[in-house]
C-alpha positions as a Markdown table, in Angstrom:
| # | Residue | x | y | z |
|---|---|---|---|---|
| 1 | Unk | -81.5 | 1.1 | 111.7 |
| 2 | Unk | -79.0 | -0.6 | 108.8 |
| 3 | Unk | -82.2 | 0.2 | 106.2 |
| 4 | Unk | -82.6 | 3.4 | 107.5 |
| 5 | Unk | -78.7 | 4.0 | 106.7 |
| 6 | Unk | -79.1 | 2.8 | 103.6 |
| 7 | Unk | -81.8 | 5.5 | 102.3 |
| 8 | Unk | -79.7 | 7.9 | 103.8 |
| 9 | Unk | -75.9 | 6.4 | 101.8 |
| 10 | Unk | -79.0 | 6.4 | 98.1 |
| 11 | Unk | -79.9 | 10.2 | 98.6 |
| 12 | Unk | -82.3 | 10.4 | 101.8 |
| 13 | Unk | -85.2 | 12.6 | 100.8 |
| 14 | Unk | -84.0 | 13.0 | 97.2 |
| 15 | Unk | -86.0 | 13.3 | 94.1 |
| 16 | Unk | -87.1 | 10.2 | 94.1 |
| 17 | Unk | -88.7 | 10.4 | 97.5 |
| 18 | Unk | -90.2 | 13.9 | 96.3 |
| 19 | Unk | -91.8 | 12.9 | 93.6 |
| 20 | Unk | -93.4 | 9.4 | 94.7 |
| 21 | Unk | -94.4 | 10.9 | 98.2 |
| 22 | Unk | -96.1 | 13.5 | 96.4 |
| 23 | Unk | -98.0 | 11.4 | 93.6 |
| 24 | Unk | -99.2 | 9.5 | 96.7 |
| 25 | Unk | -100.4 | 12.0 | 98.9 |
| 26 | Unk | -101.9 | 14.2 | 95.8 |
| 27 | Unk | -105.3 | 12.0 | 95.4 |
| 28 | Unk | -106.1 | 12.0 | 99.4 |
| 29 | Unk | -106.8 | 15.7 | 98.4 |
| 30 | Unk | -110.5 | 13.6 | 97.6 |
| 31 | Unk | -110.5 | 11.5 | 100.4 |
| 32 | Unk | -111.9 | 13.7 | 102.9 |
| 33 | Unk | -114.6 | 14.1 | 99.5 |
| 34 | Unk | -116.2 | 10.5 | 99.8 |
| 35 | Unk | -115.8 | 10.4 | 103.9 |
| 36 | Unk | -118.1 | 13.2 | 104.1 |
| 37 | Unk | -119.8 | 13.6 | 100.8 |
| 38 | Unk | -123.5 | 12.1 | 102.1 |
| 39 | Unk | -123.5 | 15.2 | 103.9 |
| 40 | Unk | -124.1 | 16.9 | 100.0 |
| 41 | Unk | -125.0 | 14.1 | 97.9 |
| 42 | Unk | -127.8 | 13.2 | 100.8 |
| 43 | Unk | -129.1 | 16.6 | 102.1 |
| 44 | Unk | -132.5 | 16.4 | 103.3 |
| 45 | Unk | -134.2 | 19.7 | 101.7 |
| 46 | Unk | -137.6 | 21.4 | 103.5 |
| 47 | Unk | -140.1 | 19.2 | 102.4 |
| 48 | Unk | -144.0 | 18.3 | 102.7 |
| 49 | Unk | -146.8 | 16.4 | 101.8 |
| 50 | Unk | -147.8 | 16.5 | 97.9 |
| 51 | Unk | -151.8 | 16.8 | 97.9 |
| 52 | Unk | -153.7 | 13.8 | 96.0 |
| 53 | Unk | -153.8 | 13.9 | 92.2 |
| 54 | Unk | -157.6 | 15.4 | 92.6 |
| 55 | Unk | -156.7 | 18.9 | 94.8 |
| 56 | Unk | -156.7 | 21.6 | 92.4 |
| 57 | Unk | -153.3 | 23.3 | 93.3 |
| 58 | Unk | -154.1 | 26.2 | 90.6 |
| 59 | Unk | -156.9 | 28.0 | 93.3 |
| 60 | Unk | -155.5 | 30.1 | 95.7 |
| 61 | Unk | -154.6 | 29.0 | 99.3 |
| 62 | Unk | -155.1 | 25.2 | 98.1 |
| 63 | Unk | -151.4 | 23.9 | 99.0 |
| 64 | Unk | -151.8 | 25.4 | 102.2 |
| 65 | Unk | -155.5 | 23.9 | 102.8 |
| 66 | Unk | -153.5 | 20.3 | 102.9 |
| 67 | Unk | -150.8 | 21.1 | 105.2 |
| 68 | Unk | -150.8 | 20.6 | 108.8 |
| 69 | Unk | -148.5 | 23.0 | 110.5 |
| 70 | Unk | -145.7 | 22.0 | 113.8 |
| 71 | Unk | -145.3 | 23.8 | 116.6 |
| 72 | Unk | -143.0 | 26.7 | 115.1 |
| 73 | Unk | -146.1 | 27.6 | 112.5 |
| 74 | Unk | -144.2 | 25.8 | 109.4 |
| 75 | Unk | -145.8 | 22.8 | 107.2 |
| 76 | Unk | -145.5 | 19.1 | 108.9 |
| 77 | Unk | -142.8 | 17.0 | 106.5 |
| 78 | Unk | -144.6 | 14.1 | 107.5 |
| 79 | Unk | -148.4 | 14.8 | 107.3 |
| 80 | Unk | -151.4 | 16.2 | 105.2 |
| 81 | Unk | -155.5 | 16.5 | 106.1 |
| 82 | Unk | -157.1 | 13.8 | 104.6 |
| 83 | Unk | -159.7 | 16.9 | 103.0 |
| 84 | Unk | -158.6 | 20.2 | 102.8 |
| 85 | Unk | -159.2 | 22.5 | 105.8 |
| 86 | Unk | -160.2 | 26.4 | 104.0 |
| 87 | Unk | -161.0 | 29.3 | 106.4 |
| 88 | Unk | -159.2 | 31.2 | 108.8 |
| 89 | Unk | -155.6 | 30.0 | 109.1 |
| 90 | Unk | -155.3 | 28.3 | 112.6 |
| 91 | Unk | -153.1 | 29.8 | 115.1 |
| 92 | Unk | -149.4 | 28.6 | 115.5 |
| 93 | Unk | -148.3 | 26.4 | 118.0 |
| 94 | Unk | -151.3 | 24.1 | 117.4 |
| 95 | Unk | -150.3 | 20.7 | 116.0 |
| 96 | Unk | -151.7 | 19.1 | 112.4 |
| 97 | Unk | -153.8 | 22.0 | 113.3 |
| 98 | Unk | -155.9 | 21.3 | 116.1 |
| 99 | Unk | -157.9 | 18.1 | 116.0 |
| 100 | Unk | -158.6 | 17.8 | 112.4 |
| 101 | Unk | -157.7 | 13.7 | 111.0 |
| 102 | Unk | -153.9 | 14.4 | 109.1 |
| 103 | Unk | -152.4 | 10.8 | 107.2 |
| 104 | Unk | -149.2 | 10.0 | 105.8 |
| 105 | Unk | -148.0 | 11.0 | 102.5 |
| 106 | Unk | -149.1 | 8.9 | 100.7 |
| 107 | Unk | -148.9 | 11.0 | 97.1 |
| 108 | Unk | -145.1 | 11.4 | 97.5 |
| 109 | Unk | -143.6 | 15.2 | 99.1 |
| 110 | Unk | -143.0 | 18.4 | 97.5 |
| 111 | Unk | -139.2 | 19.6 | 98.1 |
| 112 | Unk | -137.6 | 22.6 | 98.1 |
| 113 | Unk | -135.0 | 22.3 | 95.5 |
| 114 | Unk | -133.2 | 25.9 | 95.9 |
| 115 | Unk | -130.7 | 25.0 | 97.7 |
| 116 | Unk | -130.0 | 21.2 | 96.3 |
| 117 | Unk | -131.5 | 20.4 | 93.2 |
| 118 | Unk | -131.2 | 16.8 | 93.4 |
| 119 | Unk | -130.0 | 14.4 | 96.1 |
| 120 | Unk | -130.5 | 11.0 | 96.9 |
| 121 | Unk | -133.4 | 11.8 | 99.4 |
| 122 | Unk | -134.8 | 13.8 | 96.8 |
| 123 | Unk | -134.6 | 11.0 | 94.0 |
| 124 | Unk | -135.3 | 7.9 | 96.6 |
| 125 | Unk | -137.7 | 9.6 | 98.8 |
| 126 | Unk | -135.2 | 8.9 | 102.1 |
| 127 | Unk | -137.8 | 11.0 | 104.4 |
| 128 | Unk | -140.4 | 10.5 | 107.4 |
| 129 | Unk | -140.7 | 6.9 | 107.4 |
| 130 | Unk | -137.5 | 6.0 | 104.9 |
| 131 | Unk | -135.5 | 8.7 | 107.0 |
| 132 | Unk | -133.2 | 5.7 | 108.3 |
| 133 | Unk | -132.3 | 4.4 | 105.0 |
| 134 | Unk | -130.2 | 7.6 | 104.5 |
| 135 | Unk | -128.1 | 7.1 | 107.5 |
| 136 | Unk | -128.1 | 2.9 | 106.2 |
| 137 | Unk | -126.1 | 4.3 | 103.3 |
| 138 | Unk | -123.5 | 6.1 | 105.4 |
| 139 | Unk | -122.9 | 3.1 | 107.6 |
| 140 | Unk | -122.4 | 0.9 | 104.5 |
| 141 | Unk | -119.9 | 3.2 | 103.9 |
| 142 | Unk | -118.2 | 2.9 | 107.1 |
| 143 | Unk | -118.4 | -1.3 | 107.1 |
| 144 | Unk | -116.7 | -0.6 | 104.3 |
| 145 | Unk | -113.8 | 1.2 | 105.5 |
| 146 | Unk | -113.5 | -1.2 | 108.4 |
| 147 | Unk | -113.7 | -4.3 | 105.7 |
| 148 | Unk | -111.1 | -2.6 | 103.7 |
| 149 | Unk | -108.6 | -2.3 | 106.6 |
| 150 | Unk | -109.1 | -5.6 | 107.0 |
| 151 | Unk | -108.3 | -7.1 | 103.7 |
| 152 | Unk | -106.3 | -4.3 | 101.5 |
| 153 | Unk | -103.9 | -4.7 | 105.2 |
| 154 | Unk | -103.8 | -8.0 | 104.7 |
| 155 | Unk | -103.6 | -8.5 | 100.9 |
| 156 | Unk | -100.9 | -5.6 | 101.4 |
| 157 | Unk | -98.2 | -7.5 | 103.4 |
| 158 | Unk | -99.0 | -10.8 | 101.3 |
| 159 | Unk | -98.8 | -9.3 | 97.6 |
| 160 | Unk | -97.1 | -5.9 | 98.5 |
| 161 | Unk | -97.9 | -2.3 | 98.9 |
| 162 | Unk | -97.6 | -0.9 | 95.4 |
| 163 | Unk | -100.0 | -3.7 | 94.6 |
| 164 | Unk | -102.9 | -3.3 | 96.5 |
| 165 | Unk | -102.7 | 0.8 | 96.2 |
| 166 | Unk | -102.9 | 0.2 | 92.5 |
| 167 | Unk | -106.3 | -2.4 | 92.8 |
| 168 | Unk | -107.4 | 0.6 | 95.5 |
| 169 | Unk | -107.0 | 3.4 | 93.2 |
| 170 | Unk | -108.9 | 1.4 | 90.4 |
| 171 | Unk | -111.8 | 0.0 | 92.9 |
| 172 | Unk | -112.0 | 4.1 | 94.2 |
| 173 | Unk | -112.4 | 4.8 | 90.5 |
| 174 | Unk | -115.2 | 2.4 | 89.4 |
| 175 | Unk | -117.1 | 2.0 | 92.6 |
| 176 | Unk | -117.7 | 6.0 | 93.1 |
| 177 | Unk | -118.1 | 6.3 | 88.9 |
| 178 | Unk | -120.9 | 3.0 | 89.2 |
| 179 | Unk | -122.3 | 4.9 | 92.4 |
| 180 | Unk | -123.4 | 8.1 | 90.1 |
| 181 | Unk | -125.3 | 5.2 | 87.8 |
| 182 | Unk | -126.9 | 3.8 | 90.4 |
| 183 | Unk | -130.5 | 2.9 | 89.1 |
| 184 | Unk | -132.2 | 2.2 | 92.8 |
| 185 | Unk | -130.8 | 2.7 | 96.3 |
| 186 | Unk | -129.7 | -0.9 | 97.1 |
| 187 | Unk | -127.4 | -0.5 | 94.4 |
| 188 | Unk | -126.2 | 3.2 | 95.2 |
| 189 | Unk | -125.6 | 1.5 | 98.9 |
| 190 | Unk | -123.7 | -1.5 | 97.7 |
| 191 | Unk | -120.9 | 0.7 | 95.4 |
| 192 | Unk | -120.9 | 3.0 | 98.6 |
| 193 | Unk | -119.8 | 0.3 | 100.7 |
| 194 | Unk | -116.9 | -0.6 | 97.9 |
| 195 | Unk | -115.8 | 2.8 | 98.3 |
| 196 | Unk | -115.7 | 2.4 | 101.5 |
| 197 | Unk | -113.1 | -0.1 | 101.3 |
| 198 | Unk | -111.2 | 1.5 | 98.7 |
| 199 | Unk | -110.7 | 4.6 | 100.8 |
| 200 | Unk | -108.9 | 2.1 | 103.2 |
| 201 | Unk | -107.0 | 0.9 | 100.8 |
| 202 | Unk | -106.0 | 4.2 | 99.4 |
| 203 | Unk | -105.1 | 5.4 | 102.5 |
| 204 | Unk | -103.3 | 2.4 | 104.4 |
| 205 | Unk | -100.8 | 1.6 | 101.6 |
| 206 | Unk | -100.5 | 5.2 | 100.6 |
| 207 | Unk | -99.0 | 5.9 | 104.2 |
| 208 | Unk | -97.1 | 3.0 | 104.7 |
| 209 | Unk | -95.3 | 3.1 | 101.0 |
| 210 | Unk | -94.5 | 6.4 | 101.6 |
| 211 | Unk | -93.0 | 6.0 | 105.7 |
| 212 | Unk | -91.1 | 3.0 | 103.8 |
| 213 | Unk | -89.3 | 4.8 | 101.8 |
| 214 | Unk | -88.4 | 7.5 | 103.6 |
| 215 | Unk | -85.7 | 8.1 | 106.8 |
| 216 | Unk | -87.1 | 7.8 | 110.0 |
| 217 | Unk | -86.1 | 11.1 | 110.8 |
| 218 | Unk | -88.7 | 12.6 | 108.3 |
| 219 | Unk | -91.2 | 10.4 | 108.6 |
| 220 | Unk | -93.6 | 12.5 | 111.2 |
| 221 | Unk | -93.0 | 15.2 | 108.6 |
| 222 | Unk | -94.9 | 13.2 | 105.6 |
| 223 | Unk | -97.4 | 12.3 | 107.8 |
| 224 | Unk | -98.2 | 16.1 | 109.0 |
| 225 | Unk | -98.1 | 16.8 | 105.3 |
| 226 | Unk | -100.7 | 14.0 | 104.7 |
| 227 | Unk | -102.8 | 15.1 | 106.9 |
| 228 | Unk | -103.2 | 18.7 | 105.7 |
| 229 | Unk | -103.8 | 17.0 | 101.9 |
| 230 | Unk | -106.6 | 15.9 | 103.4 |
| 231 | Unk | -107.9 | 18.7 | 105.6 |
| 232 | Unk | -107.3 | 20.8 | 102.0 |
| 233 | Unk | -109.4 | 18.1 | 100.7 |
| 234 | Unk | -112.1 | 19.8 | 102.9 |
| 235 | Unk | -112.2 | 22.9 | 101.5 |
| 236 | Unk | -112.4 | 21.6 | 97.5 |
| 237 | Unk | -115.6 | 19.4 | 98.7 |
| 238 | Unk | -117.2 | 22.4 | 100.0 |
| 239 | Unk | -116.6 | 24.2 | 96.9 |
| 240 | Unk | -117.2 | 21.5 | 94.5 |
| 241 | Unk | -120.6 | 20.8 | 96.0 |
| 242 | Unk | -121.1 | 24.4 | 96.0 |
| 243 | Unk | -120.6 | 24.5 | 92.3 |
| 244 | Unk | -121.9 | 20.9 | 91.2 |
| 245 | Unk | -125.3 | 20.5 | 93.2 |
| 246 | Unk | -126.5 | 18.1 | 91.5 |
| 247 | Unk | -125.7 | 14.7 | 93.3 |
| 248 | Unk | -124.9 | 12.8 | 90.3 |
| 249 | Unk | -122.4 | 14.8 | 88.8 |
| 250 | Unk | -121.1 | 16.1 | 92.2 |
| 251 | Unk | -120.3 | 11.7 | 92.8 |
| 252 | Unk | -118.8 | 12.1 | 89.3 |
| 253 | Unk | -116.5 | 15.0 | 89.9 |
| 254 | Unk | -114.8 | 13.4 | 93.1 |
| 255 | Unk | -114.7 | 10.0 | 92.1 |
| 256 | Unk | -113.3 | 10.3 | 88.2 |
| 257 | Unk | -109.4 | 11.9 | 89.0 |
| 258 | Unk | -109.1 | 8.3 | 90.8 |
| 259 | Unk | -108.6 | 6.9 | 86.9 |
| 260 | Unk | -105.8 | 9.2 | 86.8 |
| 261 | Unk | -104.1 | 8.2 | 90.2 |
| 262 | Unk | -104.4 | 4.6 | 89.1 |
| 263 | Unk | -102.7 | 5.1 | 85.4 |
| 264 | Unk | -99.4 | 7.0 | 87.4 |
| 265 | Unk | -99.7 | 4.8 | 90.1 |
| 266 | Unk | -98.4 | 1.9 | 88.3 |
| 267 | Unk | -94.9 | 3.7 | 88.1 |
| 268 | Unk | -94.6 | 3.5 | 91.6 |
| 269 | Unk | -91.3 | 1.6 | 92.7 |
| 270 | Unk | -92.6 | -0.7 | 95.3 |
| 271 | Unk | -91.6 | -0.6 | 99.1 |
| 272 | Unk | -87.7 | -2.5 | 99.5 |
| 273 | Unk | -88.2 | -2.7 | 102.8 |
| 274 | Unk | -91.3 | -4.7 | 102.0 |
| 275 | Unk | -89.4 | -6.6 | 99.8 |
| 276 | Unk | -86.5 | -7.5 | 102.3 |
| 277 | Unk | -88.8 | -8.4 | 104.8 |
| 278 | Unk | -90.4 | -11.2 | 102.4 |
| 279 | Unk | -86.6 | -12.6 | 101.5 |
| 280 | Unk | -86.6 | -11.5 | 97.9 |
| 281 | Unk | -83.4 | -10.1 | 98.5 |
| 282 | Unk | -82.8 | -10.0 | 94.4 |
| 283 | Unk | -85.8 | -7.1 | 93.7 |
| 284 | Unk | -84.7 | -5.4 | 97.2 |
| 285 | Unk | -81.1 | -4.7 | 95.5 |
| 286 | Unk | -83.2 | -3.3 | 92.0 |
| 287 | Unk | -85.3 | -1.0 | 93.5 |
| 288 | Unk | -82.6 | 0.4 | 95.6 |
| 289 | Unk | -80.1 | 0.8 | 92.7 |
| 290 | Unk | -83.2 | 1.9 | 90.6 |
| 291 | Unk | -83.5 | 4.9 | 93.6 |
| 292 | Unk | -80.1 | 5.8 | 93.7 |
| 293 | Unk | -80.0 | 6.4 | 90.4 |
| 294 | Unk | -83.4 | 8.8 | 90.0 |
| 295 | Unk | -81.8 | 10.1 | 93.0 |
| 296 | Unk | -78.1 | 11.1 | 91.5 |
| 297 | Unk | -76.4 | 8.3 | 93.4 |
| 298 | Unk | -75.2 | 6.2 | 90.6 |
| 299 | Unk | -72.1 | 5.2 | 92.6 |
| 300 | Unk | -73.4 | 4.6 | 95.7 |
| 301 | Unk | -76.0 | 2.2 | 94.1 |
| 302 | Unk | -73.3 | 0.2 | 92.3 |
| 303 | Unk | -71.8 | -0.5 | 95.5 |
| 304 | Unk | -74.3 | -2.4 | 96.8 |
| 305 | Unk | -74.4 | -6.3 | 95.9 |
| 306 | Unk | -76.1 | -9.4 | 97.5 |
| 307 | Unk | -73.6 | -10.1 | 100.2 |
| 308 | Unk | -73.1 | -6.7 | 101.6 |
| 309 | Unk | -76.9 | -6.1 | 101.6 |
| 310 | Unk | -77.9 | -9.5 | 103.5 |
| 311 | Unk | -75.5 | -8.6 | 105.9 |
| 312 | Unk | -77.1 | -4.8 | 106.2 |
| 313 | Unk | -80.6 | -6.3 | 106.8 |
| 314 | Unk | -79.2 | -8.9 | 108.9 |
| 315 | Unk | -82.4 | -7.8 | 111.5 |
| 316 | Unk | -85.4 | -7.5 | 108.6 |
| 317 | Unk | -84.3 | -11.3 | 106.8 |
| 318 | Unk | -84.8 | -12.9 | 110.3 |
| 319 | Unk | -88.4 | -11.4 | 110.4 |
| 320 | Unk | -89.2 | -13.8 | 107.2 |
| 321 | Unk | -92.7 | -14.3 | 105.5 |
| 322 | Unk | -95.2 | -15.6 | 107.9 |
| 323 | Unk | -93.2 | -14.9 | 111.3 |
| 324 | Unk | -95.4 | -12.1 | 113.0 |
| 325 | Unk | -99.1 | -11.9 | 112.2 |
| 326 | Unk | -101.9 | -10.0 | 113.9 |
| 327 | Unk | -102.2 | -12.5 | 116.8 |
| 328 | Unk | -98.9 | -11.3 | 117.8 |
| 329 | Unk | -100.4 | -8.0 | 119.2 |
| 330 | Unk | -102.6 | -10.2 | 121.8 |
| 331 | Unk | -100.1 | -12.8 | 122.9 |
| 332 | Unk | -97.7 | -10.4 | 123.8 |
| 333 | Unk | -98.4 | -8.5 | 127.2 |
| 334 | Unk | -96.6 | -5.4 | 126.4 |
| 335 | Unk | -98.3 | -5.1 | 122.9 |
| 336 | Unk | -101.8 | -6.5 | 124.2 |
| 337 | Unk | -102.1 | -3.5 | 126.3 |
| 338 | Unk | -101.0 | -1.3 | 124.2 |
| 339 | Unk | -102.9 | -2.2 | 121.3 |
| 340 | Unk | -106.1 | -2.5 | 123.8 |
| 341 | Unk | -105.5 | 1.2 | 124.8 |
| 342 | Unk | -105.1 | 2.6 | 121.8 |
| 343 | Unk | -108.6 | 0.8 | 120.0 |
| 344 | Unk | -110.5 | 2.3 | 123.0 |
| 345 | Unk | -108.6 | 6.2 | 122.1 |
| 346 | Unk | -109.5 | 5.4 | 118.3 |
| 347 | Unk | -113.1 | 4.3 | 119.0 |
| 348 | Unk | -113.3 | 7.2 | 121.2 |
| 349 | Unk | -111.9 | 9.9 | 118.7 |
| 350 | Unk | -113.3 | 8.5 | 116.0 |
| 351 | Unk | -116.6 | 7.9 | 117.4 |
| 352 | Unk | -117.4 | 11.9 | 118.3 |
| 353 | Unk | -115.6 | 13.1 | 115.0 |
| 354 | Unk | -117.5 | 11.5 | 112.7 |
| 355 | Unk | -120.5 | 12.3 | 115.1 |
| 356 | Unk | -119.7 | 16.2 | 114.5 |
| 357 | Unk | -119.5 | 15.5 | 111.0 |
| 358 | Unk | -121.4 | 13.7 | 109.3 |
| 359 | Unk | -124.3 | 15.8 | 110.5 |
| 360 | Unk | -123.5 | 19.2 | 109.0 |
| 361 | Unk | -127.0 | 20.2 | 108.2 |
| 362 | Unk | -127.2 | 19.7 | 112.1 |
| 363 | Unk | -125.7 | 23.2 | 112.9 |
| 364 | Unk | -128.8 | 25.1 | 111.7 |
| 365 | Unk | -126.0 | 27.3 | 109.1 |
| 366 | Unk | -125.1 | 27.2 | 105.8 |
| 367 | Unk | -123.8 | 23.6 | 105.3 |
| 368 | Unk | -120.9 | 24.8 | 102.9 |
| 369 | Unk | -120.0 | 27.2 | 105.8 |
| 370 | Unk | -119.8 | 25.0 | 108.0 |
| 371 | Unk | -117.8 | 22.2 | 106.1 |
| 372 | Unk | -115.3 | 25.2 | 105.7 |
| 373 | Unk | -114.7 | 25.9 | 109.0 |
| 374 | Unk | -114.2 | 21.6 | 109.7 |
| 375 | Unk | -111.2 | 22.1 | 107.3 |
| 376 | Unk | -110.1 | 25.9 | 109.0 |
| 377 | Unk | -110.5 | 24.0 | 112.1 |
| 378 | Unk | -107.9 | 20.7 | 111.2 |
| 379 | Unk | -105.0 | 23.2 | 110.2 |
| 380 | Unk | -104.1 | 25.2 | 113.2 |
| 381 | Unk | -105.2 | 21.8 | 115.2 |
| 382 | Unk | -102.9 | 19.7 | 113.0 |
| 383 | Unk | -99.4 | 22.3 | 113.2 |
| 384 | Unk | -100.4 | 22.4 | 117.3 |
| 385 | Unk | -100.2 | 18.7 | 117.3 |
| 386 | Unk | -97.1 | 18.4 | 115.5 |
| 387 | Unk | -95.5 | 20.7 | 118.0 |
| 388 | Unk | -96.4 | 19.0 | 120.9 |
| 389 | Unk | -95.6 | 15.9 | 119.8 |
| 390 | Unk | -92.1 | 16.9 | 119.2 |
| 391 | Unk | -91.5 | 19.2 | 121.9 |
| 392 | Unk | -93.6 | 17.2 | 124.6 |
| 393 | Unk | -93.8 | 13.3 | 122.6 |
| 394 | Unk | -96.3 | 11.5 | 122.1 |
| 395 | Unk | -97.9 | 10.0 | 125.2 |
| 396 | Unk | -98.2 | 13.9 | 127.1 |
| 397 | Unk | -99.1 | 15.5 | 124.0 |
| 398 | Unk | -101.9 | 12.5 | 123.5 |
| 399 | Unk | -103.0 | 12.9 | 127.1 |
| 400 | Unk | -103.6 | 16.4 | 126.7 |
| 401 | Unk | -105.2 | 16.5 | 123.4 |
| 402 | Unk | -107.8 | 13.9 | 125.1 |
| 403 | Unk | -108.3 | 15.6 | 128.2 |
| 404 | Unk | -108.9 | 19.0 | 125.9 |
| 405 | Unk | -111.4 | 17.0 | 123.8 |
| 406 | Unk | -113.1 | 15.6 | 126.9 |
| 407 | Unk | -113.8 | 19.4 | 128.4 |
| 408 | Unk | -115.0 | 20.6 | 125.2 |
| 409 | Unk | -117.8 | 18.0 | 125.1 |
| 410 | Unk | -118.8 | 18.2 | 128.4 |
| 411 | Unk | -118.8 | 21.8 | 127.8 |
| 412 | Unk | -121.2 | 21.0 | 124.9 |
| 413 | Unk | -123.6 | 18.7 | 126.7 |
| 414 | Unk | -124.3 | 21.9 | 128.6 |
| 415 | Unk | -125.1 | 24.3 | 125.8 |
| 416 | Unk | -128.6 | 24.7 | 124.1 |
| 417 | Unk | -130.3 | 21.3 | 123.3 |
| 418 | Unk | -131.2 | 22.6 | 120.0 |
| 419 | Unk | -130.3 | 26.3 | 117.4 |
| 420 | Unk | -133.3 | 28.2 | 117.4 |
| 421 | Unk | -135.4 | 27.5 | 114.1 |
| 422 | Unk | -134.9 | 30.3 | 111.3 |
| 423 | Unk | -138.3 | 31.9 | 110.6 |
| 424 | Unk | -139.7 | 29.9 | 107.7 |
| 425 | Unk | -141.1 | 31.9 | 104.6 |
């Protein structure tokens, strides 16, 4: 507690704290933007065959003489006759059209560029038998958010917080700028995956340098507030791909603002509490006196001087450089099963969120609908959650929020295996 009495003595939530927390929070507005933006930049359009060089597509009814048709009457995606089949159209419900010989596509597909114009499917042909390549670049993507967690965390408590959100903001920048160049798919996959771990990056250290510098009795506020930056963040995707279509430019528009965020972020003053907790006891003292005086606490900060501050953080000296480490969380009983239970909660939570959504095209509605209502959804969620932590705390309100989201999935495994398919035109 003697640190969290001395934010308190410089100001508490002063101006300081107001304008750093919301620098920090202000580019997580995009985050939720690269976490789901494959669901844009890698929509599969209606697609089929594209008839050999030879078929004369000028004559009437020629396109159609090539395609087989499913079982709902539409064109196969992944087949064609291998000679066109004129006449009498064949009834629906009668695969590749009875028992006529079909093949692959082997002159490419025609899409249907109405809706996107251009995505990565579109460009890289990531259908029928290259389908899996699109969901390839999405788990890059996540490896690299777990490879970012990893080693921003780590990098973070060995060169500090300010640091490593700085390098974050820059990789975010230049990874998602590269990814709108990218010449091939194995390239587009490989700046994906760096953006992956920039987004961990961003968003570790942003948290932590902002719970760092402020009271502990304010810190579940910041956090509620970060999380609605995000779900906002929703809502601009949906109408940024809504106005910017084009897959290129749409990585362009939500990867760009990142130079901004790393320019300001180097005025950042970095975590004291970090500081202390490393023994540089000489740059703890600056950046507090530096905060009490953005803060209007000139006198307060000249109070404070080496001797009175080691004996303040008596507790945070003792925990010096290289005390604790990760390994802690399994030796110790207590924080072994603790740490246990809550992977299995985040694999769990994590595992059907990200299941829900990063298959919008799933839903069988407007995809920019339904990314709205993902971010409608995360606001009244979000307040209901604060509430109950505060009212309830945190282990009945987490109990019920997991028994809630284990009803509502069951619920769902009962429902319709499929929506019923639009009438194609």
């Amino acid at each position: 507690m003697a640190f969290n009495d001395l934010l308190r003595q410089l100001g508490g939530i002063g101006r300081f704290q107001k304008a750093q927390v919301t620098l920090i929070i202000l580019p997580m507005l995009l985050m939720a933007s690269h976490n789901t933006l494959q669901n844009f930049t890698a929509a599969v359009p209606p697609h089929h065959c594209r008839p050999p060089a030879s078929a004369n597509l000028s004559r009437d009814g020629e396109l159609e003489a090539w395609l087989p048709r499913d079982g709902q009457g539409r064109p196969e995606s992944c087949l064609r006759f291998t000679s066109p089949q004129r006449g009498l159209p064949f009834p629906n419900g009668t695969e590749a059209n009875g028992t006529e010989a079909t093949e692959p596509c082997t002159n490419g597909w025609i899409y249907d560029n109405s809706t996107f114009p251009s995505t990565i499917v579109t460009e890289w042909d990531l259908v029928c038998s290259h389908r899996a390549l699109r969901q390839l670049a999405q788990s890059l993507y996540m490896v690299g958010v777990l490879l970012g967690a990893i080693v921003f965390g780590h990098l973070a408590d060995r060169l500090g917080r300010r640091k490593v959100l700085i390098l974050s903001h820059l990789q975010m920048a230049a990874s998602g700028t590269c990814t709108a160049f990218a010449p091939s798919f194995p390239v587009y996959c490989a700046f994906r995956l760096l953006s992956g771990m920039s987004t961990s990056g961003i968003i570790l250290n942003s948290m932590t340098l902002n719970m760092e510098w402020m009271p502990i009795h304010t810190r579940a506020y910041v956090s509620t507030l970060a999380g609605y930056v995000f779900s906002l963040g929703q809502f601009i995707l949906a109408g940024a791909a809504y106005a910017v279509p084009h897959w290129r430019y749409l990585q362009l528009l939500v990867s760009v603002p990142f130079f901004v965020s790393f320019v300001y972020s180097w005025f950042f003053i970095e975590s004291a509490r970090w500081y202390a907790s490393s023994g540089r006891l000489d740059l703890t003292l600056k950046a507090l006196q530096r905060v009490a005086q953005i803060n209007r606490k000139r006198e307060e900060g000249a109070k404070l001087n080496m001797e009175g501050l080691r004996s303040s953080l008596q507790k945070e000296l003792t925990m010096g450089p290289g005390s604790a480490s990760a390994l802690e969380l399994l030796r110790h009983p207590a924080l072994r099963r603790l740490f246990l239970c809550l992977s299995v909660l985040w694999f769990a939570t994590s595992f059907a969120y990200y299941g829900l959504v990063m298959d919008l095209q799933g839903f069988g509605v407007s995809i920019y609908l339904i990314q709205v209502i993902f971010g409608a959804v995360d606001l009244p969620a979000k307040f209901v959650g604060f509430v109950a932590i505060n009212h309830l705390g945190r282990r009945p309100a987490q109990i019920a929020a997991l028994l809630l989201a284990g009803i509502c999935i069951l619920a769902n495994g009962g429902g319709p295996s499929q929506i019923p398919p639009r009438p194609h035109h």
